[in-house]
C-alpha positions in Angstrom: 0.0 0.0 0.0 1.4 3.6 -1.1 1.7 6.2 1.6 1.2 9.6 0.5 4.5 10.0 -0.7 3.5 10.0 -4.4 1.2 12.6 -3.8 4.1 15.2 -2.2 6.6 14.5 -5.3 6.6 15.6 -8.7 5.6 13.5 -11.7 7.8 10.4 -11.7 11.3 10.1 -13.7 11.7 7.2 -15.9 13.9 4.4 -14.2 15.3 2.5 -16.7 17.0 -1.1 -15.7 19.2 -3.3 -17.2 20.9 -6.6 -17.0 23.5 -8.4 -18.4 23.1 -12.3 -18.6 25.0 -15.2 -19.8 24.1 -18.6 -19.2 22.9 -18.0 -16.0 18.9 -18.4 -16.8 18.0 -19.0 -12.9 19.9 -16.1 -11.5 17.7 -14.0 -14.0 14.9 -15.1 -13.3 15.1 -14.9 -10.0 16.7 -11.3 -10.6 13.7 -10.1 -12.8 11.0 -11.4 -11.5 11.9 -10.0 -8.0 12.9 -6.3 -9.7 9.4 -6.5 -11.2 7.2 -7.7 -8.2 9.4 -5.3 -5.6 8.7 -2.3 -8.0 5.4 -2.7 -8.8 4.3 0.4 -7.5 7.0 2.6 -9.6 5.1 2.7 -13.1 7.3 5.0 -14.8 10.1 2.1 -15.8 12.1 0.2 -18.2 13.4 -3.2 -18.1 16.5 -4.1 -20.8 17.9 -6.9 -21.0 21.1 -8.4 -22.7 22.1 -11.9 -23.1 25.1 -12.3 -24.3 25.1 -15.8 -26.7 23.5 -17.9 -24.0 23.1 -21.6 -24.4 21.1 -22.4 -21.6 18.2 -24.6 -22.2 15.2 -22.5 -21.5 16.8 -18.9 -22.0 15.2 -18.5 -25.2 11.7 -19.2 -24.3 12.1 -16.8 -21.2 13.4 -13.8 -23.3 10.3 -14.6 -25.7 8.1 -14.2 -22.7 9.7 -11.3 -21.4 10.2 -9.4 -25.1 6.0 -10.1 -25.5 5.5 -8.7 -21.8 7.4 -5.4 -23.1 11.2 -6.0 -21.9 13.3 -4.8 -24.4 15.7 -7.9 -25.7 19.0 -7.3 -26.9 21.0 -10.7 -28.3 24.6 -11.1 -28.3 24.9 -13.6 -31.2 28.7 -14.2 -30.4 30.8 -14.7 -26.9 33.5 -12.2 -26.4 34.6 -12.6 -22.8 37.0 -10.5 -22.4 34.8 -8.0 -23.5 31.0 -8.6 -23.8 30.0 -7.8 -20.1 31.1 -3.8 -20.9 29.5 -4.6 -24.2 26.6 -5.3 -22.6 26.7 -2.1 -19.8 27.3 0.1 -22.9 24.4 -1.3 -24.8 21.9 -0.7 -22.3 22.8 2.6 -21.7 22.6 3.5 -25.7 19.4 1.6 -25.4 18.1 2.9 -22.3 15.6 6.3 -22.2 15.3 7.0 -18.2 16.1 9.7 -16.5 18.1 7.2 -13.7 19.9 4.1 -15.4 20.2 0.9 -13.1 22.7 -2.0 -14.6 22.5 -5.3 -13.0 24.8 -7.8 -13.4 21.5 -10.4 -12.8 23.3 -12.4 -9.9 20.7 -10.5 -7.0 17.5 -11.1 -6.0 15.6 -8.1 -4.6 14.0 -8.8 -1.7 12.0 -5.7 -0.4 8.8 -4.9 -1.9 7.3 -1.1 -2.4 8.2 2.2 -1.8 12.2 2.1 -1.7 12.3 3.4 -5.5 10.2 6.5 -5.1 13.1 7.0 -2.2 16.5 6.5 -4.3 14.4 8.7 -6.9 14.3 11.5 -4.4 17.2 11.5 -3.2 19.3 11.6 -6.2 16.9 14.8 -7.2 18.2 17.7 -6.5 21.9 15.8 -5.3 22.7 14.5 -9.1 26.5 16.3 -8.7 26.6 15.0 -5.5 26.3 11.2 -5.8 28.2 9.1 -7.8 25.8 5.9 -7.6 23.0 4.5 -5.3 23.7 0.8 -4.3 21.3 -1.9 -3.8 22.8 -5.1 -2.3 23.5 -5.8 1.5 27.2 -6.7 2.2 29.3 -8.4 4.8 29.3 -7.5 8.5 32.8 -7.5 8.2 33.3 -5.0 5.3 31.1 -2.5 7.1 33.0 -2.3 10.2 36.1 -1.6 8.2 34.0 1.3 6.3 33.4 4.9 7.5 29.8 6.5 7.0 28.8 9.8 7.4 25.2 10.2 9.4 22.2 9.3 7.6 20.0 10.9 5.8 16.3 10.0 6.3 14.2 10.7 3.1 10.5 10.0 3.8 11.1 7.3 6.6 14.0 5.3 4.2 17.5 6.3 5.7 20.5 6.3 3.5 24.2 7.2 4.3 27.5 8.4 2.9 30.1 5.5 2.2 33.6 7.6 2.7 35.3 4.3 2.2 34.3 3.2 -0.9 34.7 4.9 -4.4 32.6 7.8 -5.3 30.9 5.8 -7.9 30.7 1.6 -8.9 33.0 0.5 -12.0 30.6 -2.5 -12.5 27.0 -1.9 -11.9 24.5 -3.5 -9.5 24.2 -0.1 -9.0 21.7 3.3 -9.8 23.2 5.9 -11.9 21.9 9.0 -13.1 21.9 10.3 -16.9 24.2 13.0 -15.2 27.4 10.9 -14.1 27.2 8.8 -17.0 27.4 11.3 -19.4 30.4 12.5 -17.0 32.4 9.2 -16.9 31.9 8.2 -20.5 31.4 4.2 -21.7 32.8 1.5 -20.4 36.5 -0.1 -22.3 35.5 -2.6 -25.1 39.2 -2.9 -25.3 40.1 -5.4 -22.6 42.6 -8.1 -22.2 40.2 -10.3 -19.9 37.1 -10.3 -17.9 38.8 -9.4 -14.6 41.9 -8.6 -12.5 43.5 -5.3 -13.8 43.4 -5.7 -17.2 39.2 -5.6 -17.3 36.5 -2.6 -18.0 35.8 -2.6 -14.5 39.3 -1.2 -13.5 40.3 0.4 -15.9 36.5 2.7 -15.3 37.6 2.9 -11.4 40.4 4.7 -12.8 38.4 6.8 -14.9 36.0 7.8 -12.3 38.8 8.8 -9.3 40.3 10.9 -12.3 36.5 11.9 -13.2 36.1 13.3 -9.7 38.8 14.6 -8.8 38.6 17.1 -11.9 34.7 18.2 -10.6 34.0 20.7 -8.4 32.2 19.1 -6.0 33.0 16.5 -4.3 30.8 12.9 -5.1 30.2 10.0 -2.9 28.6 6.1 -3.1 25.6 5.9 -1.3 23.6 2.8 0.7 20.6 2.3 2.2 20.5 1.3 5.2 18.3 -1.4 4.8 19.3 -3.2 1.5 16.8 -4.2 -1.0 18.6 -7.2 -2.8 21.0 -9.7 -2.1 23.4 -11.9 -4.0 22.7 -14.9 -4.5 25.2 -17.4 -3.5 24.7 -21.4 -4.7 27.8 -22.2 -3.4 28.4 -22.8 0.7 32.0 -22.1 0.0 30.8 -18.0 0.1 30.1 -17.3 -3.7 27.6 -17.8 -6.7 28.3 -19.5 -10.3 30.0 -17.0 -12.1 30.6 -17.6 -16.3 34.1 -17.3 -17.6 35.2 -18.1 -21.2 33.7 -21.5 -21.8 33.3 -22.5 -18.2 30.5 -21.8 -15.2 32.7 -22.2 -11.6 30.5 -23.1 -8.6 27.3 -24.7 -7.7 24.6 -23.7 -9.6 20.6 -24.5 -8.6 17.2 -23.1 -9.7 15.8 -21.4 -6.3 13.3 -23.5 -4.6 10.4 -20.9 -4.7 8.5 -19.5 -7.2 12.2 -18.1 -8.5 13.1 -16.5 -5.0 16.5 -17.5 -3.5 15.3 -15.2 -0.4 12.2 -14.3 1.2 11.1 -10.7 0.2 9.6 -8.7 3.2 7.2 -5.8 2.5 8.2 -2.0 3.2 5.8 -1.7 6.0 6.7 -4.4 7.9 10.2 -3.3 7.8 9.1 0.7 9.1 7.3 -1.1 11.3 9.9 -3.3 13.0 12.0 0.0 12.8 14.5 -1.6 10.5 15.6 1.8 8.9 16.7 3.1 12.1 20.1 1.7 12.3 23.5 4.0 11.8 25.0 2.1 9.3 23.8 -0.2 6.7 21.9 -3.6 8.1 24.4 -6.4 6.9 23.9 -9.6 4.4 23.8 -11.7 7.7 20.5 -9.6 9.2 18.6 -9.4 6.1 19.0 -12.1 3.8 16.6 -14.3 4.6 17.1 -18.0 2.5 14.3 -20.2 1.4 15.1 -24.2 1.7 19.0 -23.7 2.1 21.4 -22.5 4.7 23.4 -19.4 4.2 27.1 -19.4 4.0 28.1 -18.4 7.5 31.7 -19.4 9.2 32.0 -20.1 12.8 32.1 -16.2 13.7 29.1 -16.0 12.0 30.2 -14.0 9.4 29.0 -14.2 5.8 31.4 -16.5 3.9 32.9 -14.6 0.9 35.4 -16.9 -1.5 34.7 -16.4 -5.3 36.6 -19.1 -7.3 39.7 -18.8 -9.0 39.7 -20.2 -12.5 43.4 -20.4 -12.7 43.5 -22.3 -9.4 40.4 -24.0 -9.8 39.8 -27.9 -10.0 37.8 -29.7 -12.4 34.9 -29.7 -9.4 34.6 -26.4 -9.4 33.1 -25.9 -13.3 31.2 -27.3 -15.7 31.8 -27.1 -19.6 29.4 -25.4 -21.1 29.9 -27.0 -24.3 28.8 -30.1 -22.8 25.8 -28.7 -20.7 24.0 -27.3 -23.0 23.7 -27.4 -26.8 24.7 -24.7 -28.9 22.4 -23.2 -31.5 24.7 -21.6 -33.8 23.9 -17.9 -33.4 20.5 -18.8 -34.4 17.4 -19.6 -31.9 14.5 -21.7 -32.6 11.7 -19.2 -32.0 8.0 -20.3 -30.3 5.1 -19.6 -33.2 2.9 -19.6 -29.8 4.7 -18.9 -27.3 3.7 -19.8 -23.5 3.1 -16.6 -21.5 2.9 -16.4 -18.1 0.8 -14.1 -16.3 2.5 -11.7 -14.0 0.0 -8.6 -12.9 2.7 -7.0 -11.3 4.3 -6.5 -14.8 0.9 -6.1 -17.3 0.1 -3.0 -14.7 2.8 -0.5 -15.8 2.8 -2.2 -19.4 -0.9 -1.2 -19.8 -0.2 2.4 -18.5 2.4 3.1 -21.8 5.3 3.7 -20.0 7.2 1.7 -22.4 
């Protein structure tokens, strides 16, 4: 139920969002159909998504279903590892028409529903040379006590602070940006020798947002919410989820055991009500993630395990071919004359408004 914020703001900017995917069908599902459902009451939005050559069985038929519910669907025909996930980023950008411009890598599920958009809107009106991003996800206890935070600021009830710690803006998404700083920083490398350590897009854009920054006038920060409205989502009990390099997916990888949600998703009254927003700093991954049928990764501290795996270390456990899970289609795909749709409301009730 809306409060009467809506009625004390001016019309609504478009929120456009975007994810990246590659073989990784349940993560965006799960990532989607959460986004959709959580943001149900913000009309005035977009949803973009790029797969980049996927092979997964039952990719296809979801984009289908998605691209006849109104998503816009852009296909990678080719792999370029090194290279496509900033391929990706740029394209939905280029593609995107909102006012604010969220890129999802598509490994979260969001898991508070209502009213936290109209807030990140607000707050970045008015601030736009003032914040570099808005994040989403809830992090490690640990990470935050390392971190320094300046006092919150409540907007309508929702408290978000100042990350001093962090960079002023994110180098790889899973963030909200505004038409503002990414006109300042520019697109991200197409020119990189590999998908990660130093050589990637995502480095080489930190370094092109510290140099960014320290050229403006004013000074621009990262800011969280204090409660989080997504987590990762981790398959693996070693502390990480299935992540896709070259030809290879490393670590477990399961469809969630309901109704696409890894995590239960809590409503934005019940959290004002158990005063959840009124913490100092940001409520950690361990507090509110929430799992459905499987145990979350904590050590014997009771910390949030974190260990993504190396592929140059990695043993054959840890991945799977793709080549041999899944069958290519030769940068073709066999399209549905009828395809199945599914009926989601919470998606045919901005649809029907024209906001697309």
């Amino acid at each position: 139920m809306m409060t009467n914020l809506e009625n004390l703001l001016p019309p609504r900017p478009k929120v456009s969002f975007g994810i990246v995917n590659c073989n990784r069908l349940f993560y965006l599902k799960s990532c989607l159909e959460s986004l959709l459902d959580c943001t149900s009451d913000y009309p005035n939005k977009e949803i973009i998504i790029v797969d980049n050559a996927s092979t997964e069985d039952g990719t296809e038929d979801y984009l289908i279903e998605k691209e006849n519910q109104g998503c816009k669907i852009i296909r990678q025909k080719n792999r370029d590892p090194a290279n496509e996930f900033a391929k990706g980023l740029n394209a939905i950008v280029k593609k995107s028409t909102g006012d604010y411009v969220v890129l999802l890598q598509g490994d979260m599920q969001f898991t508070v529903r209502g009213e936290w958009l109209y807030r990140y809107v607000e707050l970045y009106r008015g601030n736009e040379k003032k914040i570099g991003c808005i994040t989403f996800d809830a992090q490690r206890s640990v990470t935050h006590a390392s971190h320094q935070f300046l006092s919150p600021v409540d907007v309508h009830g929702f408290k978000f602070v100042v990350d001093c710690t962090r960079p002023p803006s994110s180098g790889a998404g899973d963030v909200m940006y505004s038409r503002y700083i990414l006109n300042k920083l520019g697109m991200w490398s197409e020119n990189n020798e590999r998908h990660d350590i130093s050589e990637d897009s995502e480095t080489k854009m930190l370094k092109r947002i510290h140099e960014t920054c320290n050229d403006m006038k004013d000074p621009m920060s990262m800011v969280l919410p204090i409660y989080p409205v997504s987590v990762a989502i981790y398959t693996d009990s070693r502390g990480t989820n299935a992540r896709v390099r070259g030809n290879k997916r490393y670590g477990d990888y399961w469809k969630a055991k309901k109704n696409n949600c890894y995590y239960e998703i809590i409503d934005y009254d019940v959290l004002l009500k158990d005063k959840k927003f009124d913490h100092e700093i940001p409520v950690s991954i361990e507090e509110a993630a929430i799992p459905i049928g499987w145990s979350a990764p904590i050590d014997k501290e009771g910390n949030w395990k974190k260990n993504p795996i190396n592929p140059e270390t990695a043993l054959p456990s840890d991945y799977v071919s793709l080549e041999n899970e899944f069958k290519f289609l030769q940068n073709s795909f066999t399209v549905q004359s009828s395809p199945i749709i599914e009926d989601h409301d919470y998606l045919s009730e901005w649809l029907e408004e024209g906001e697309l």
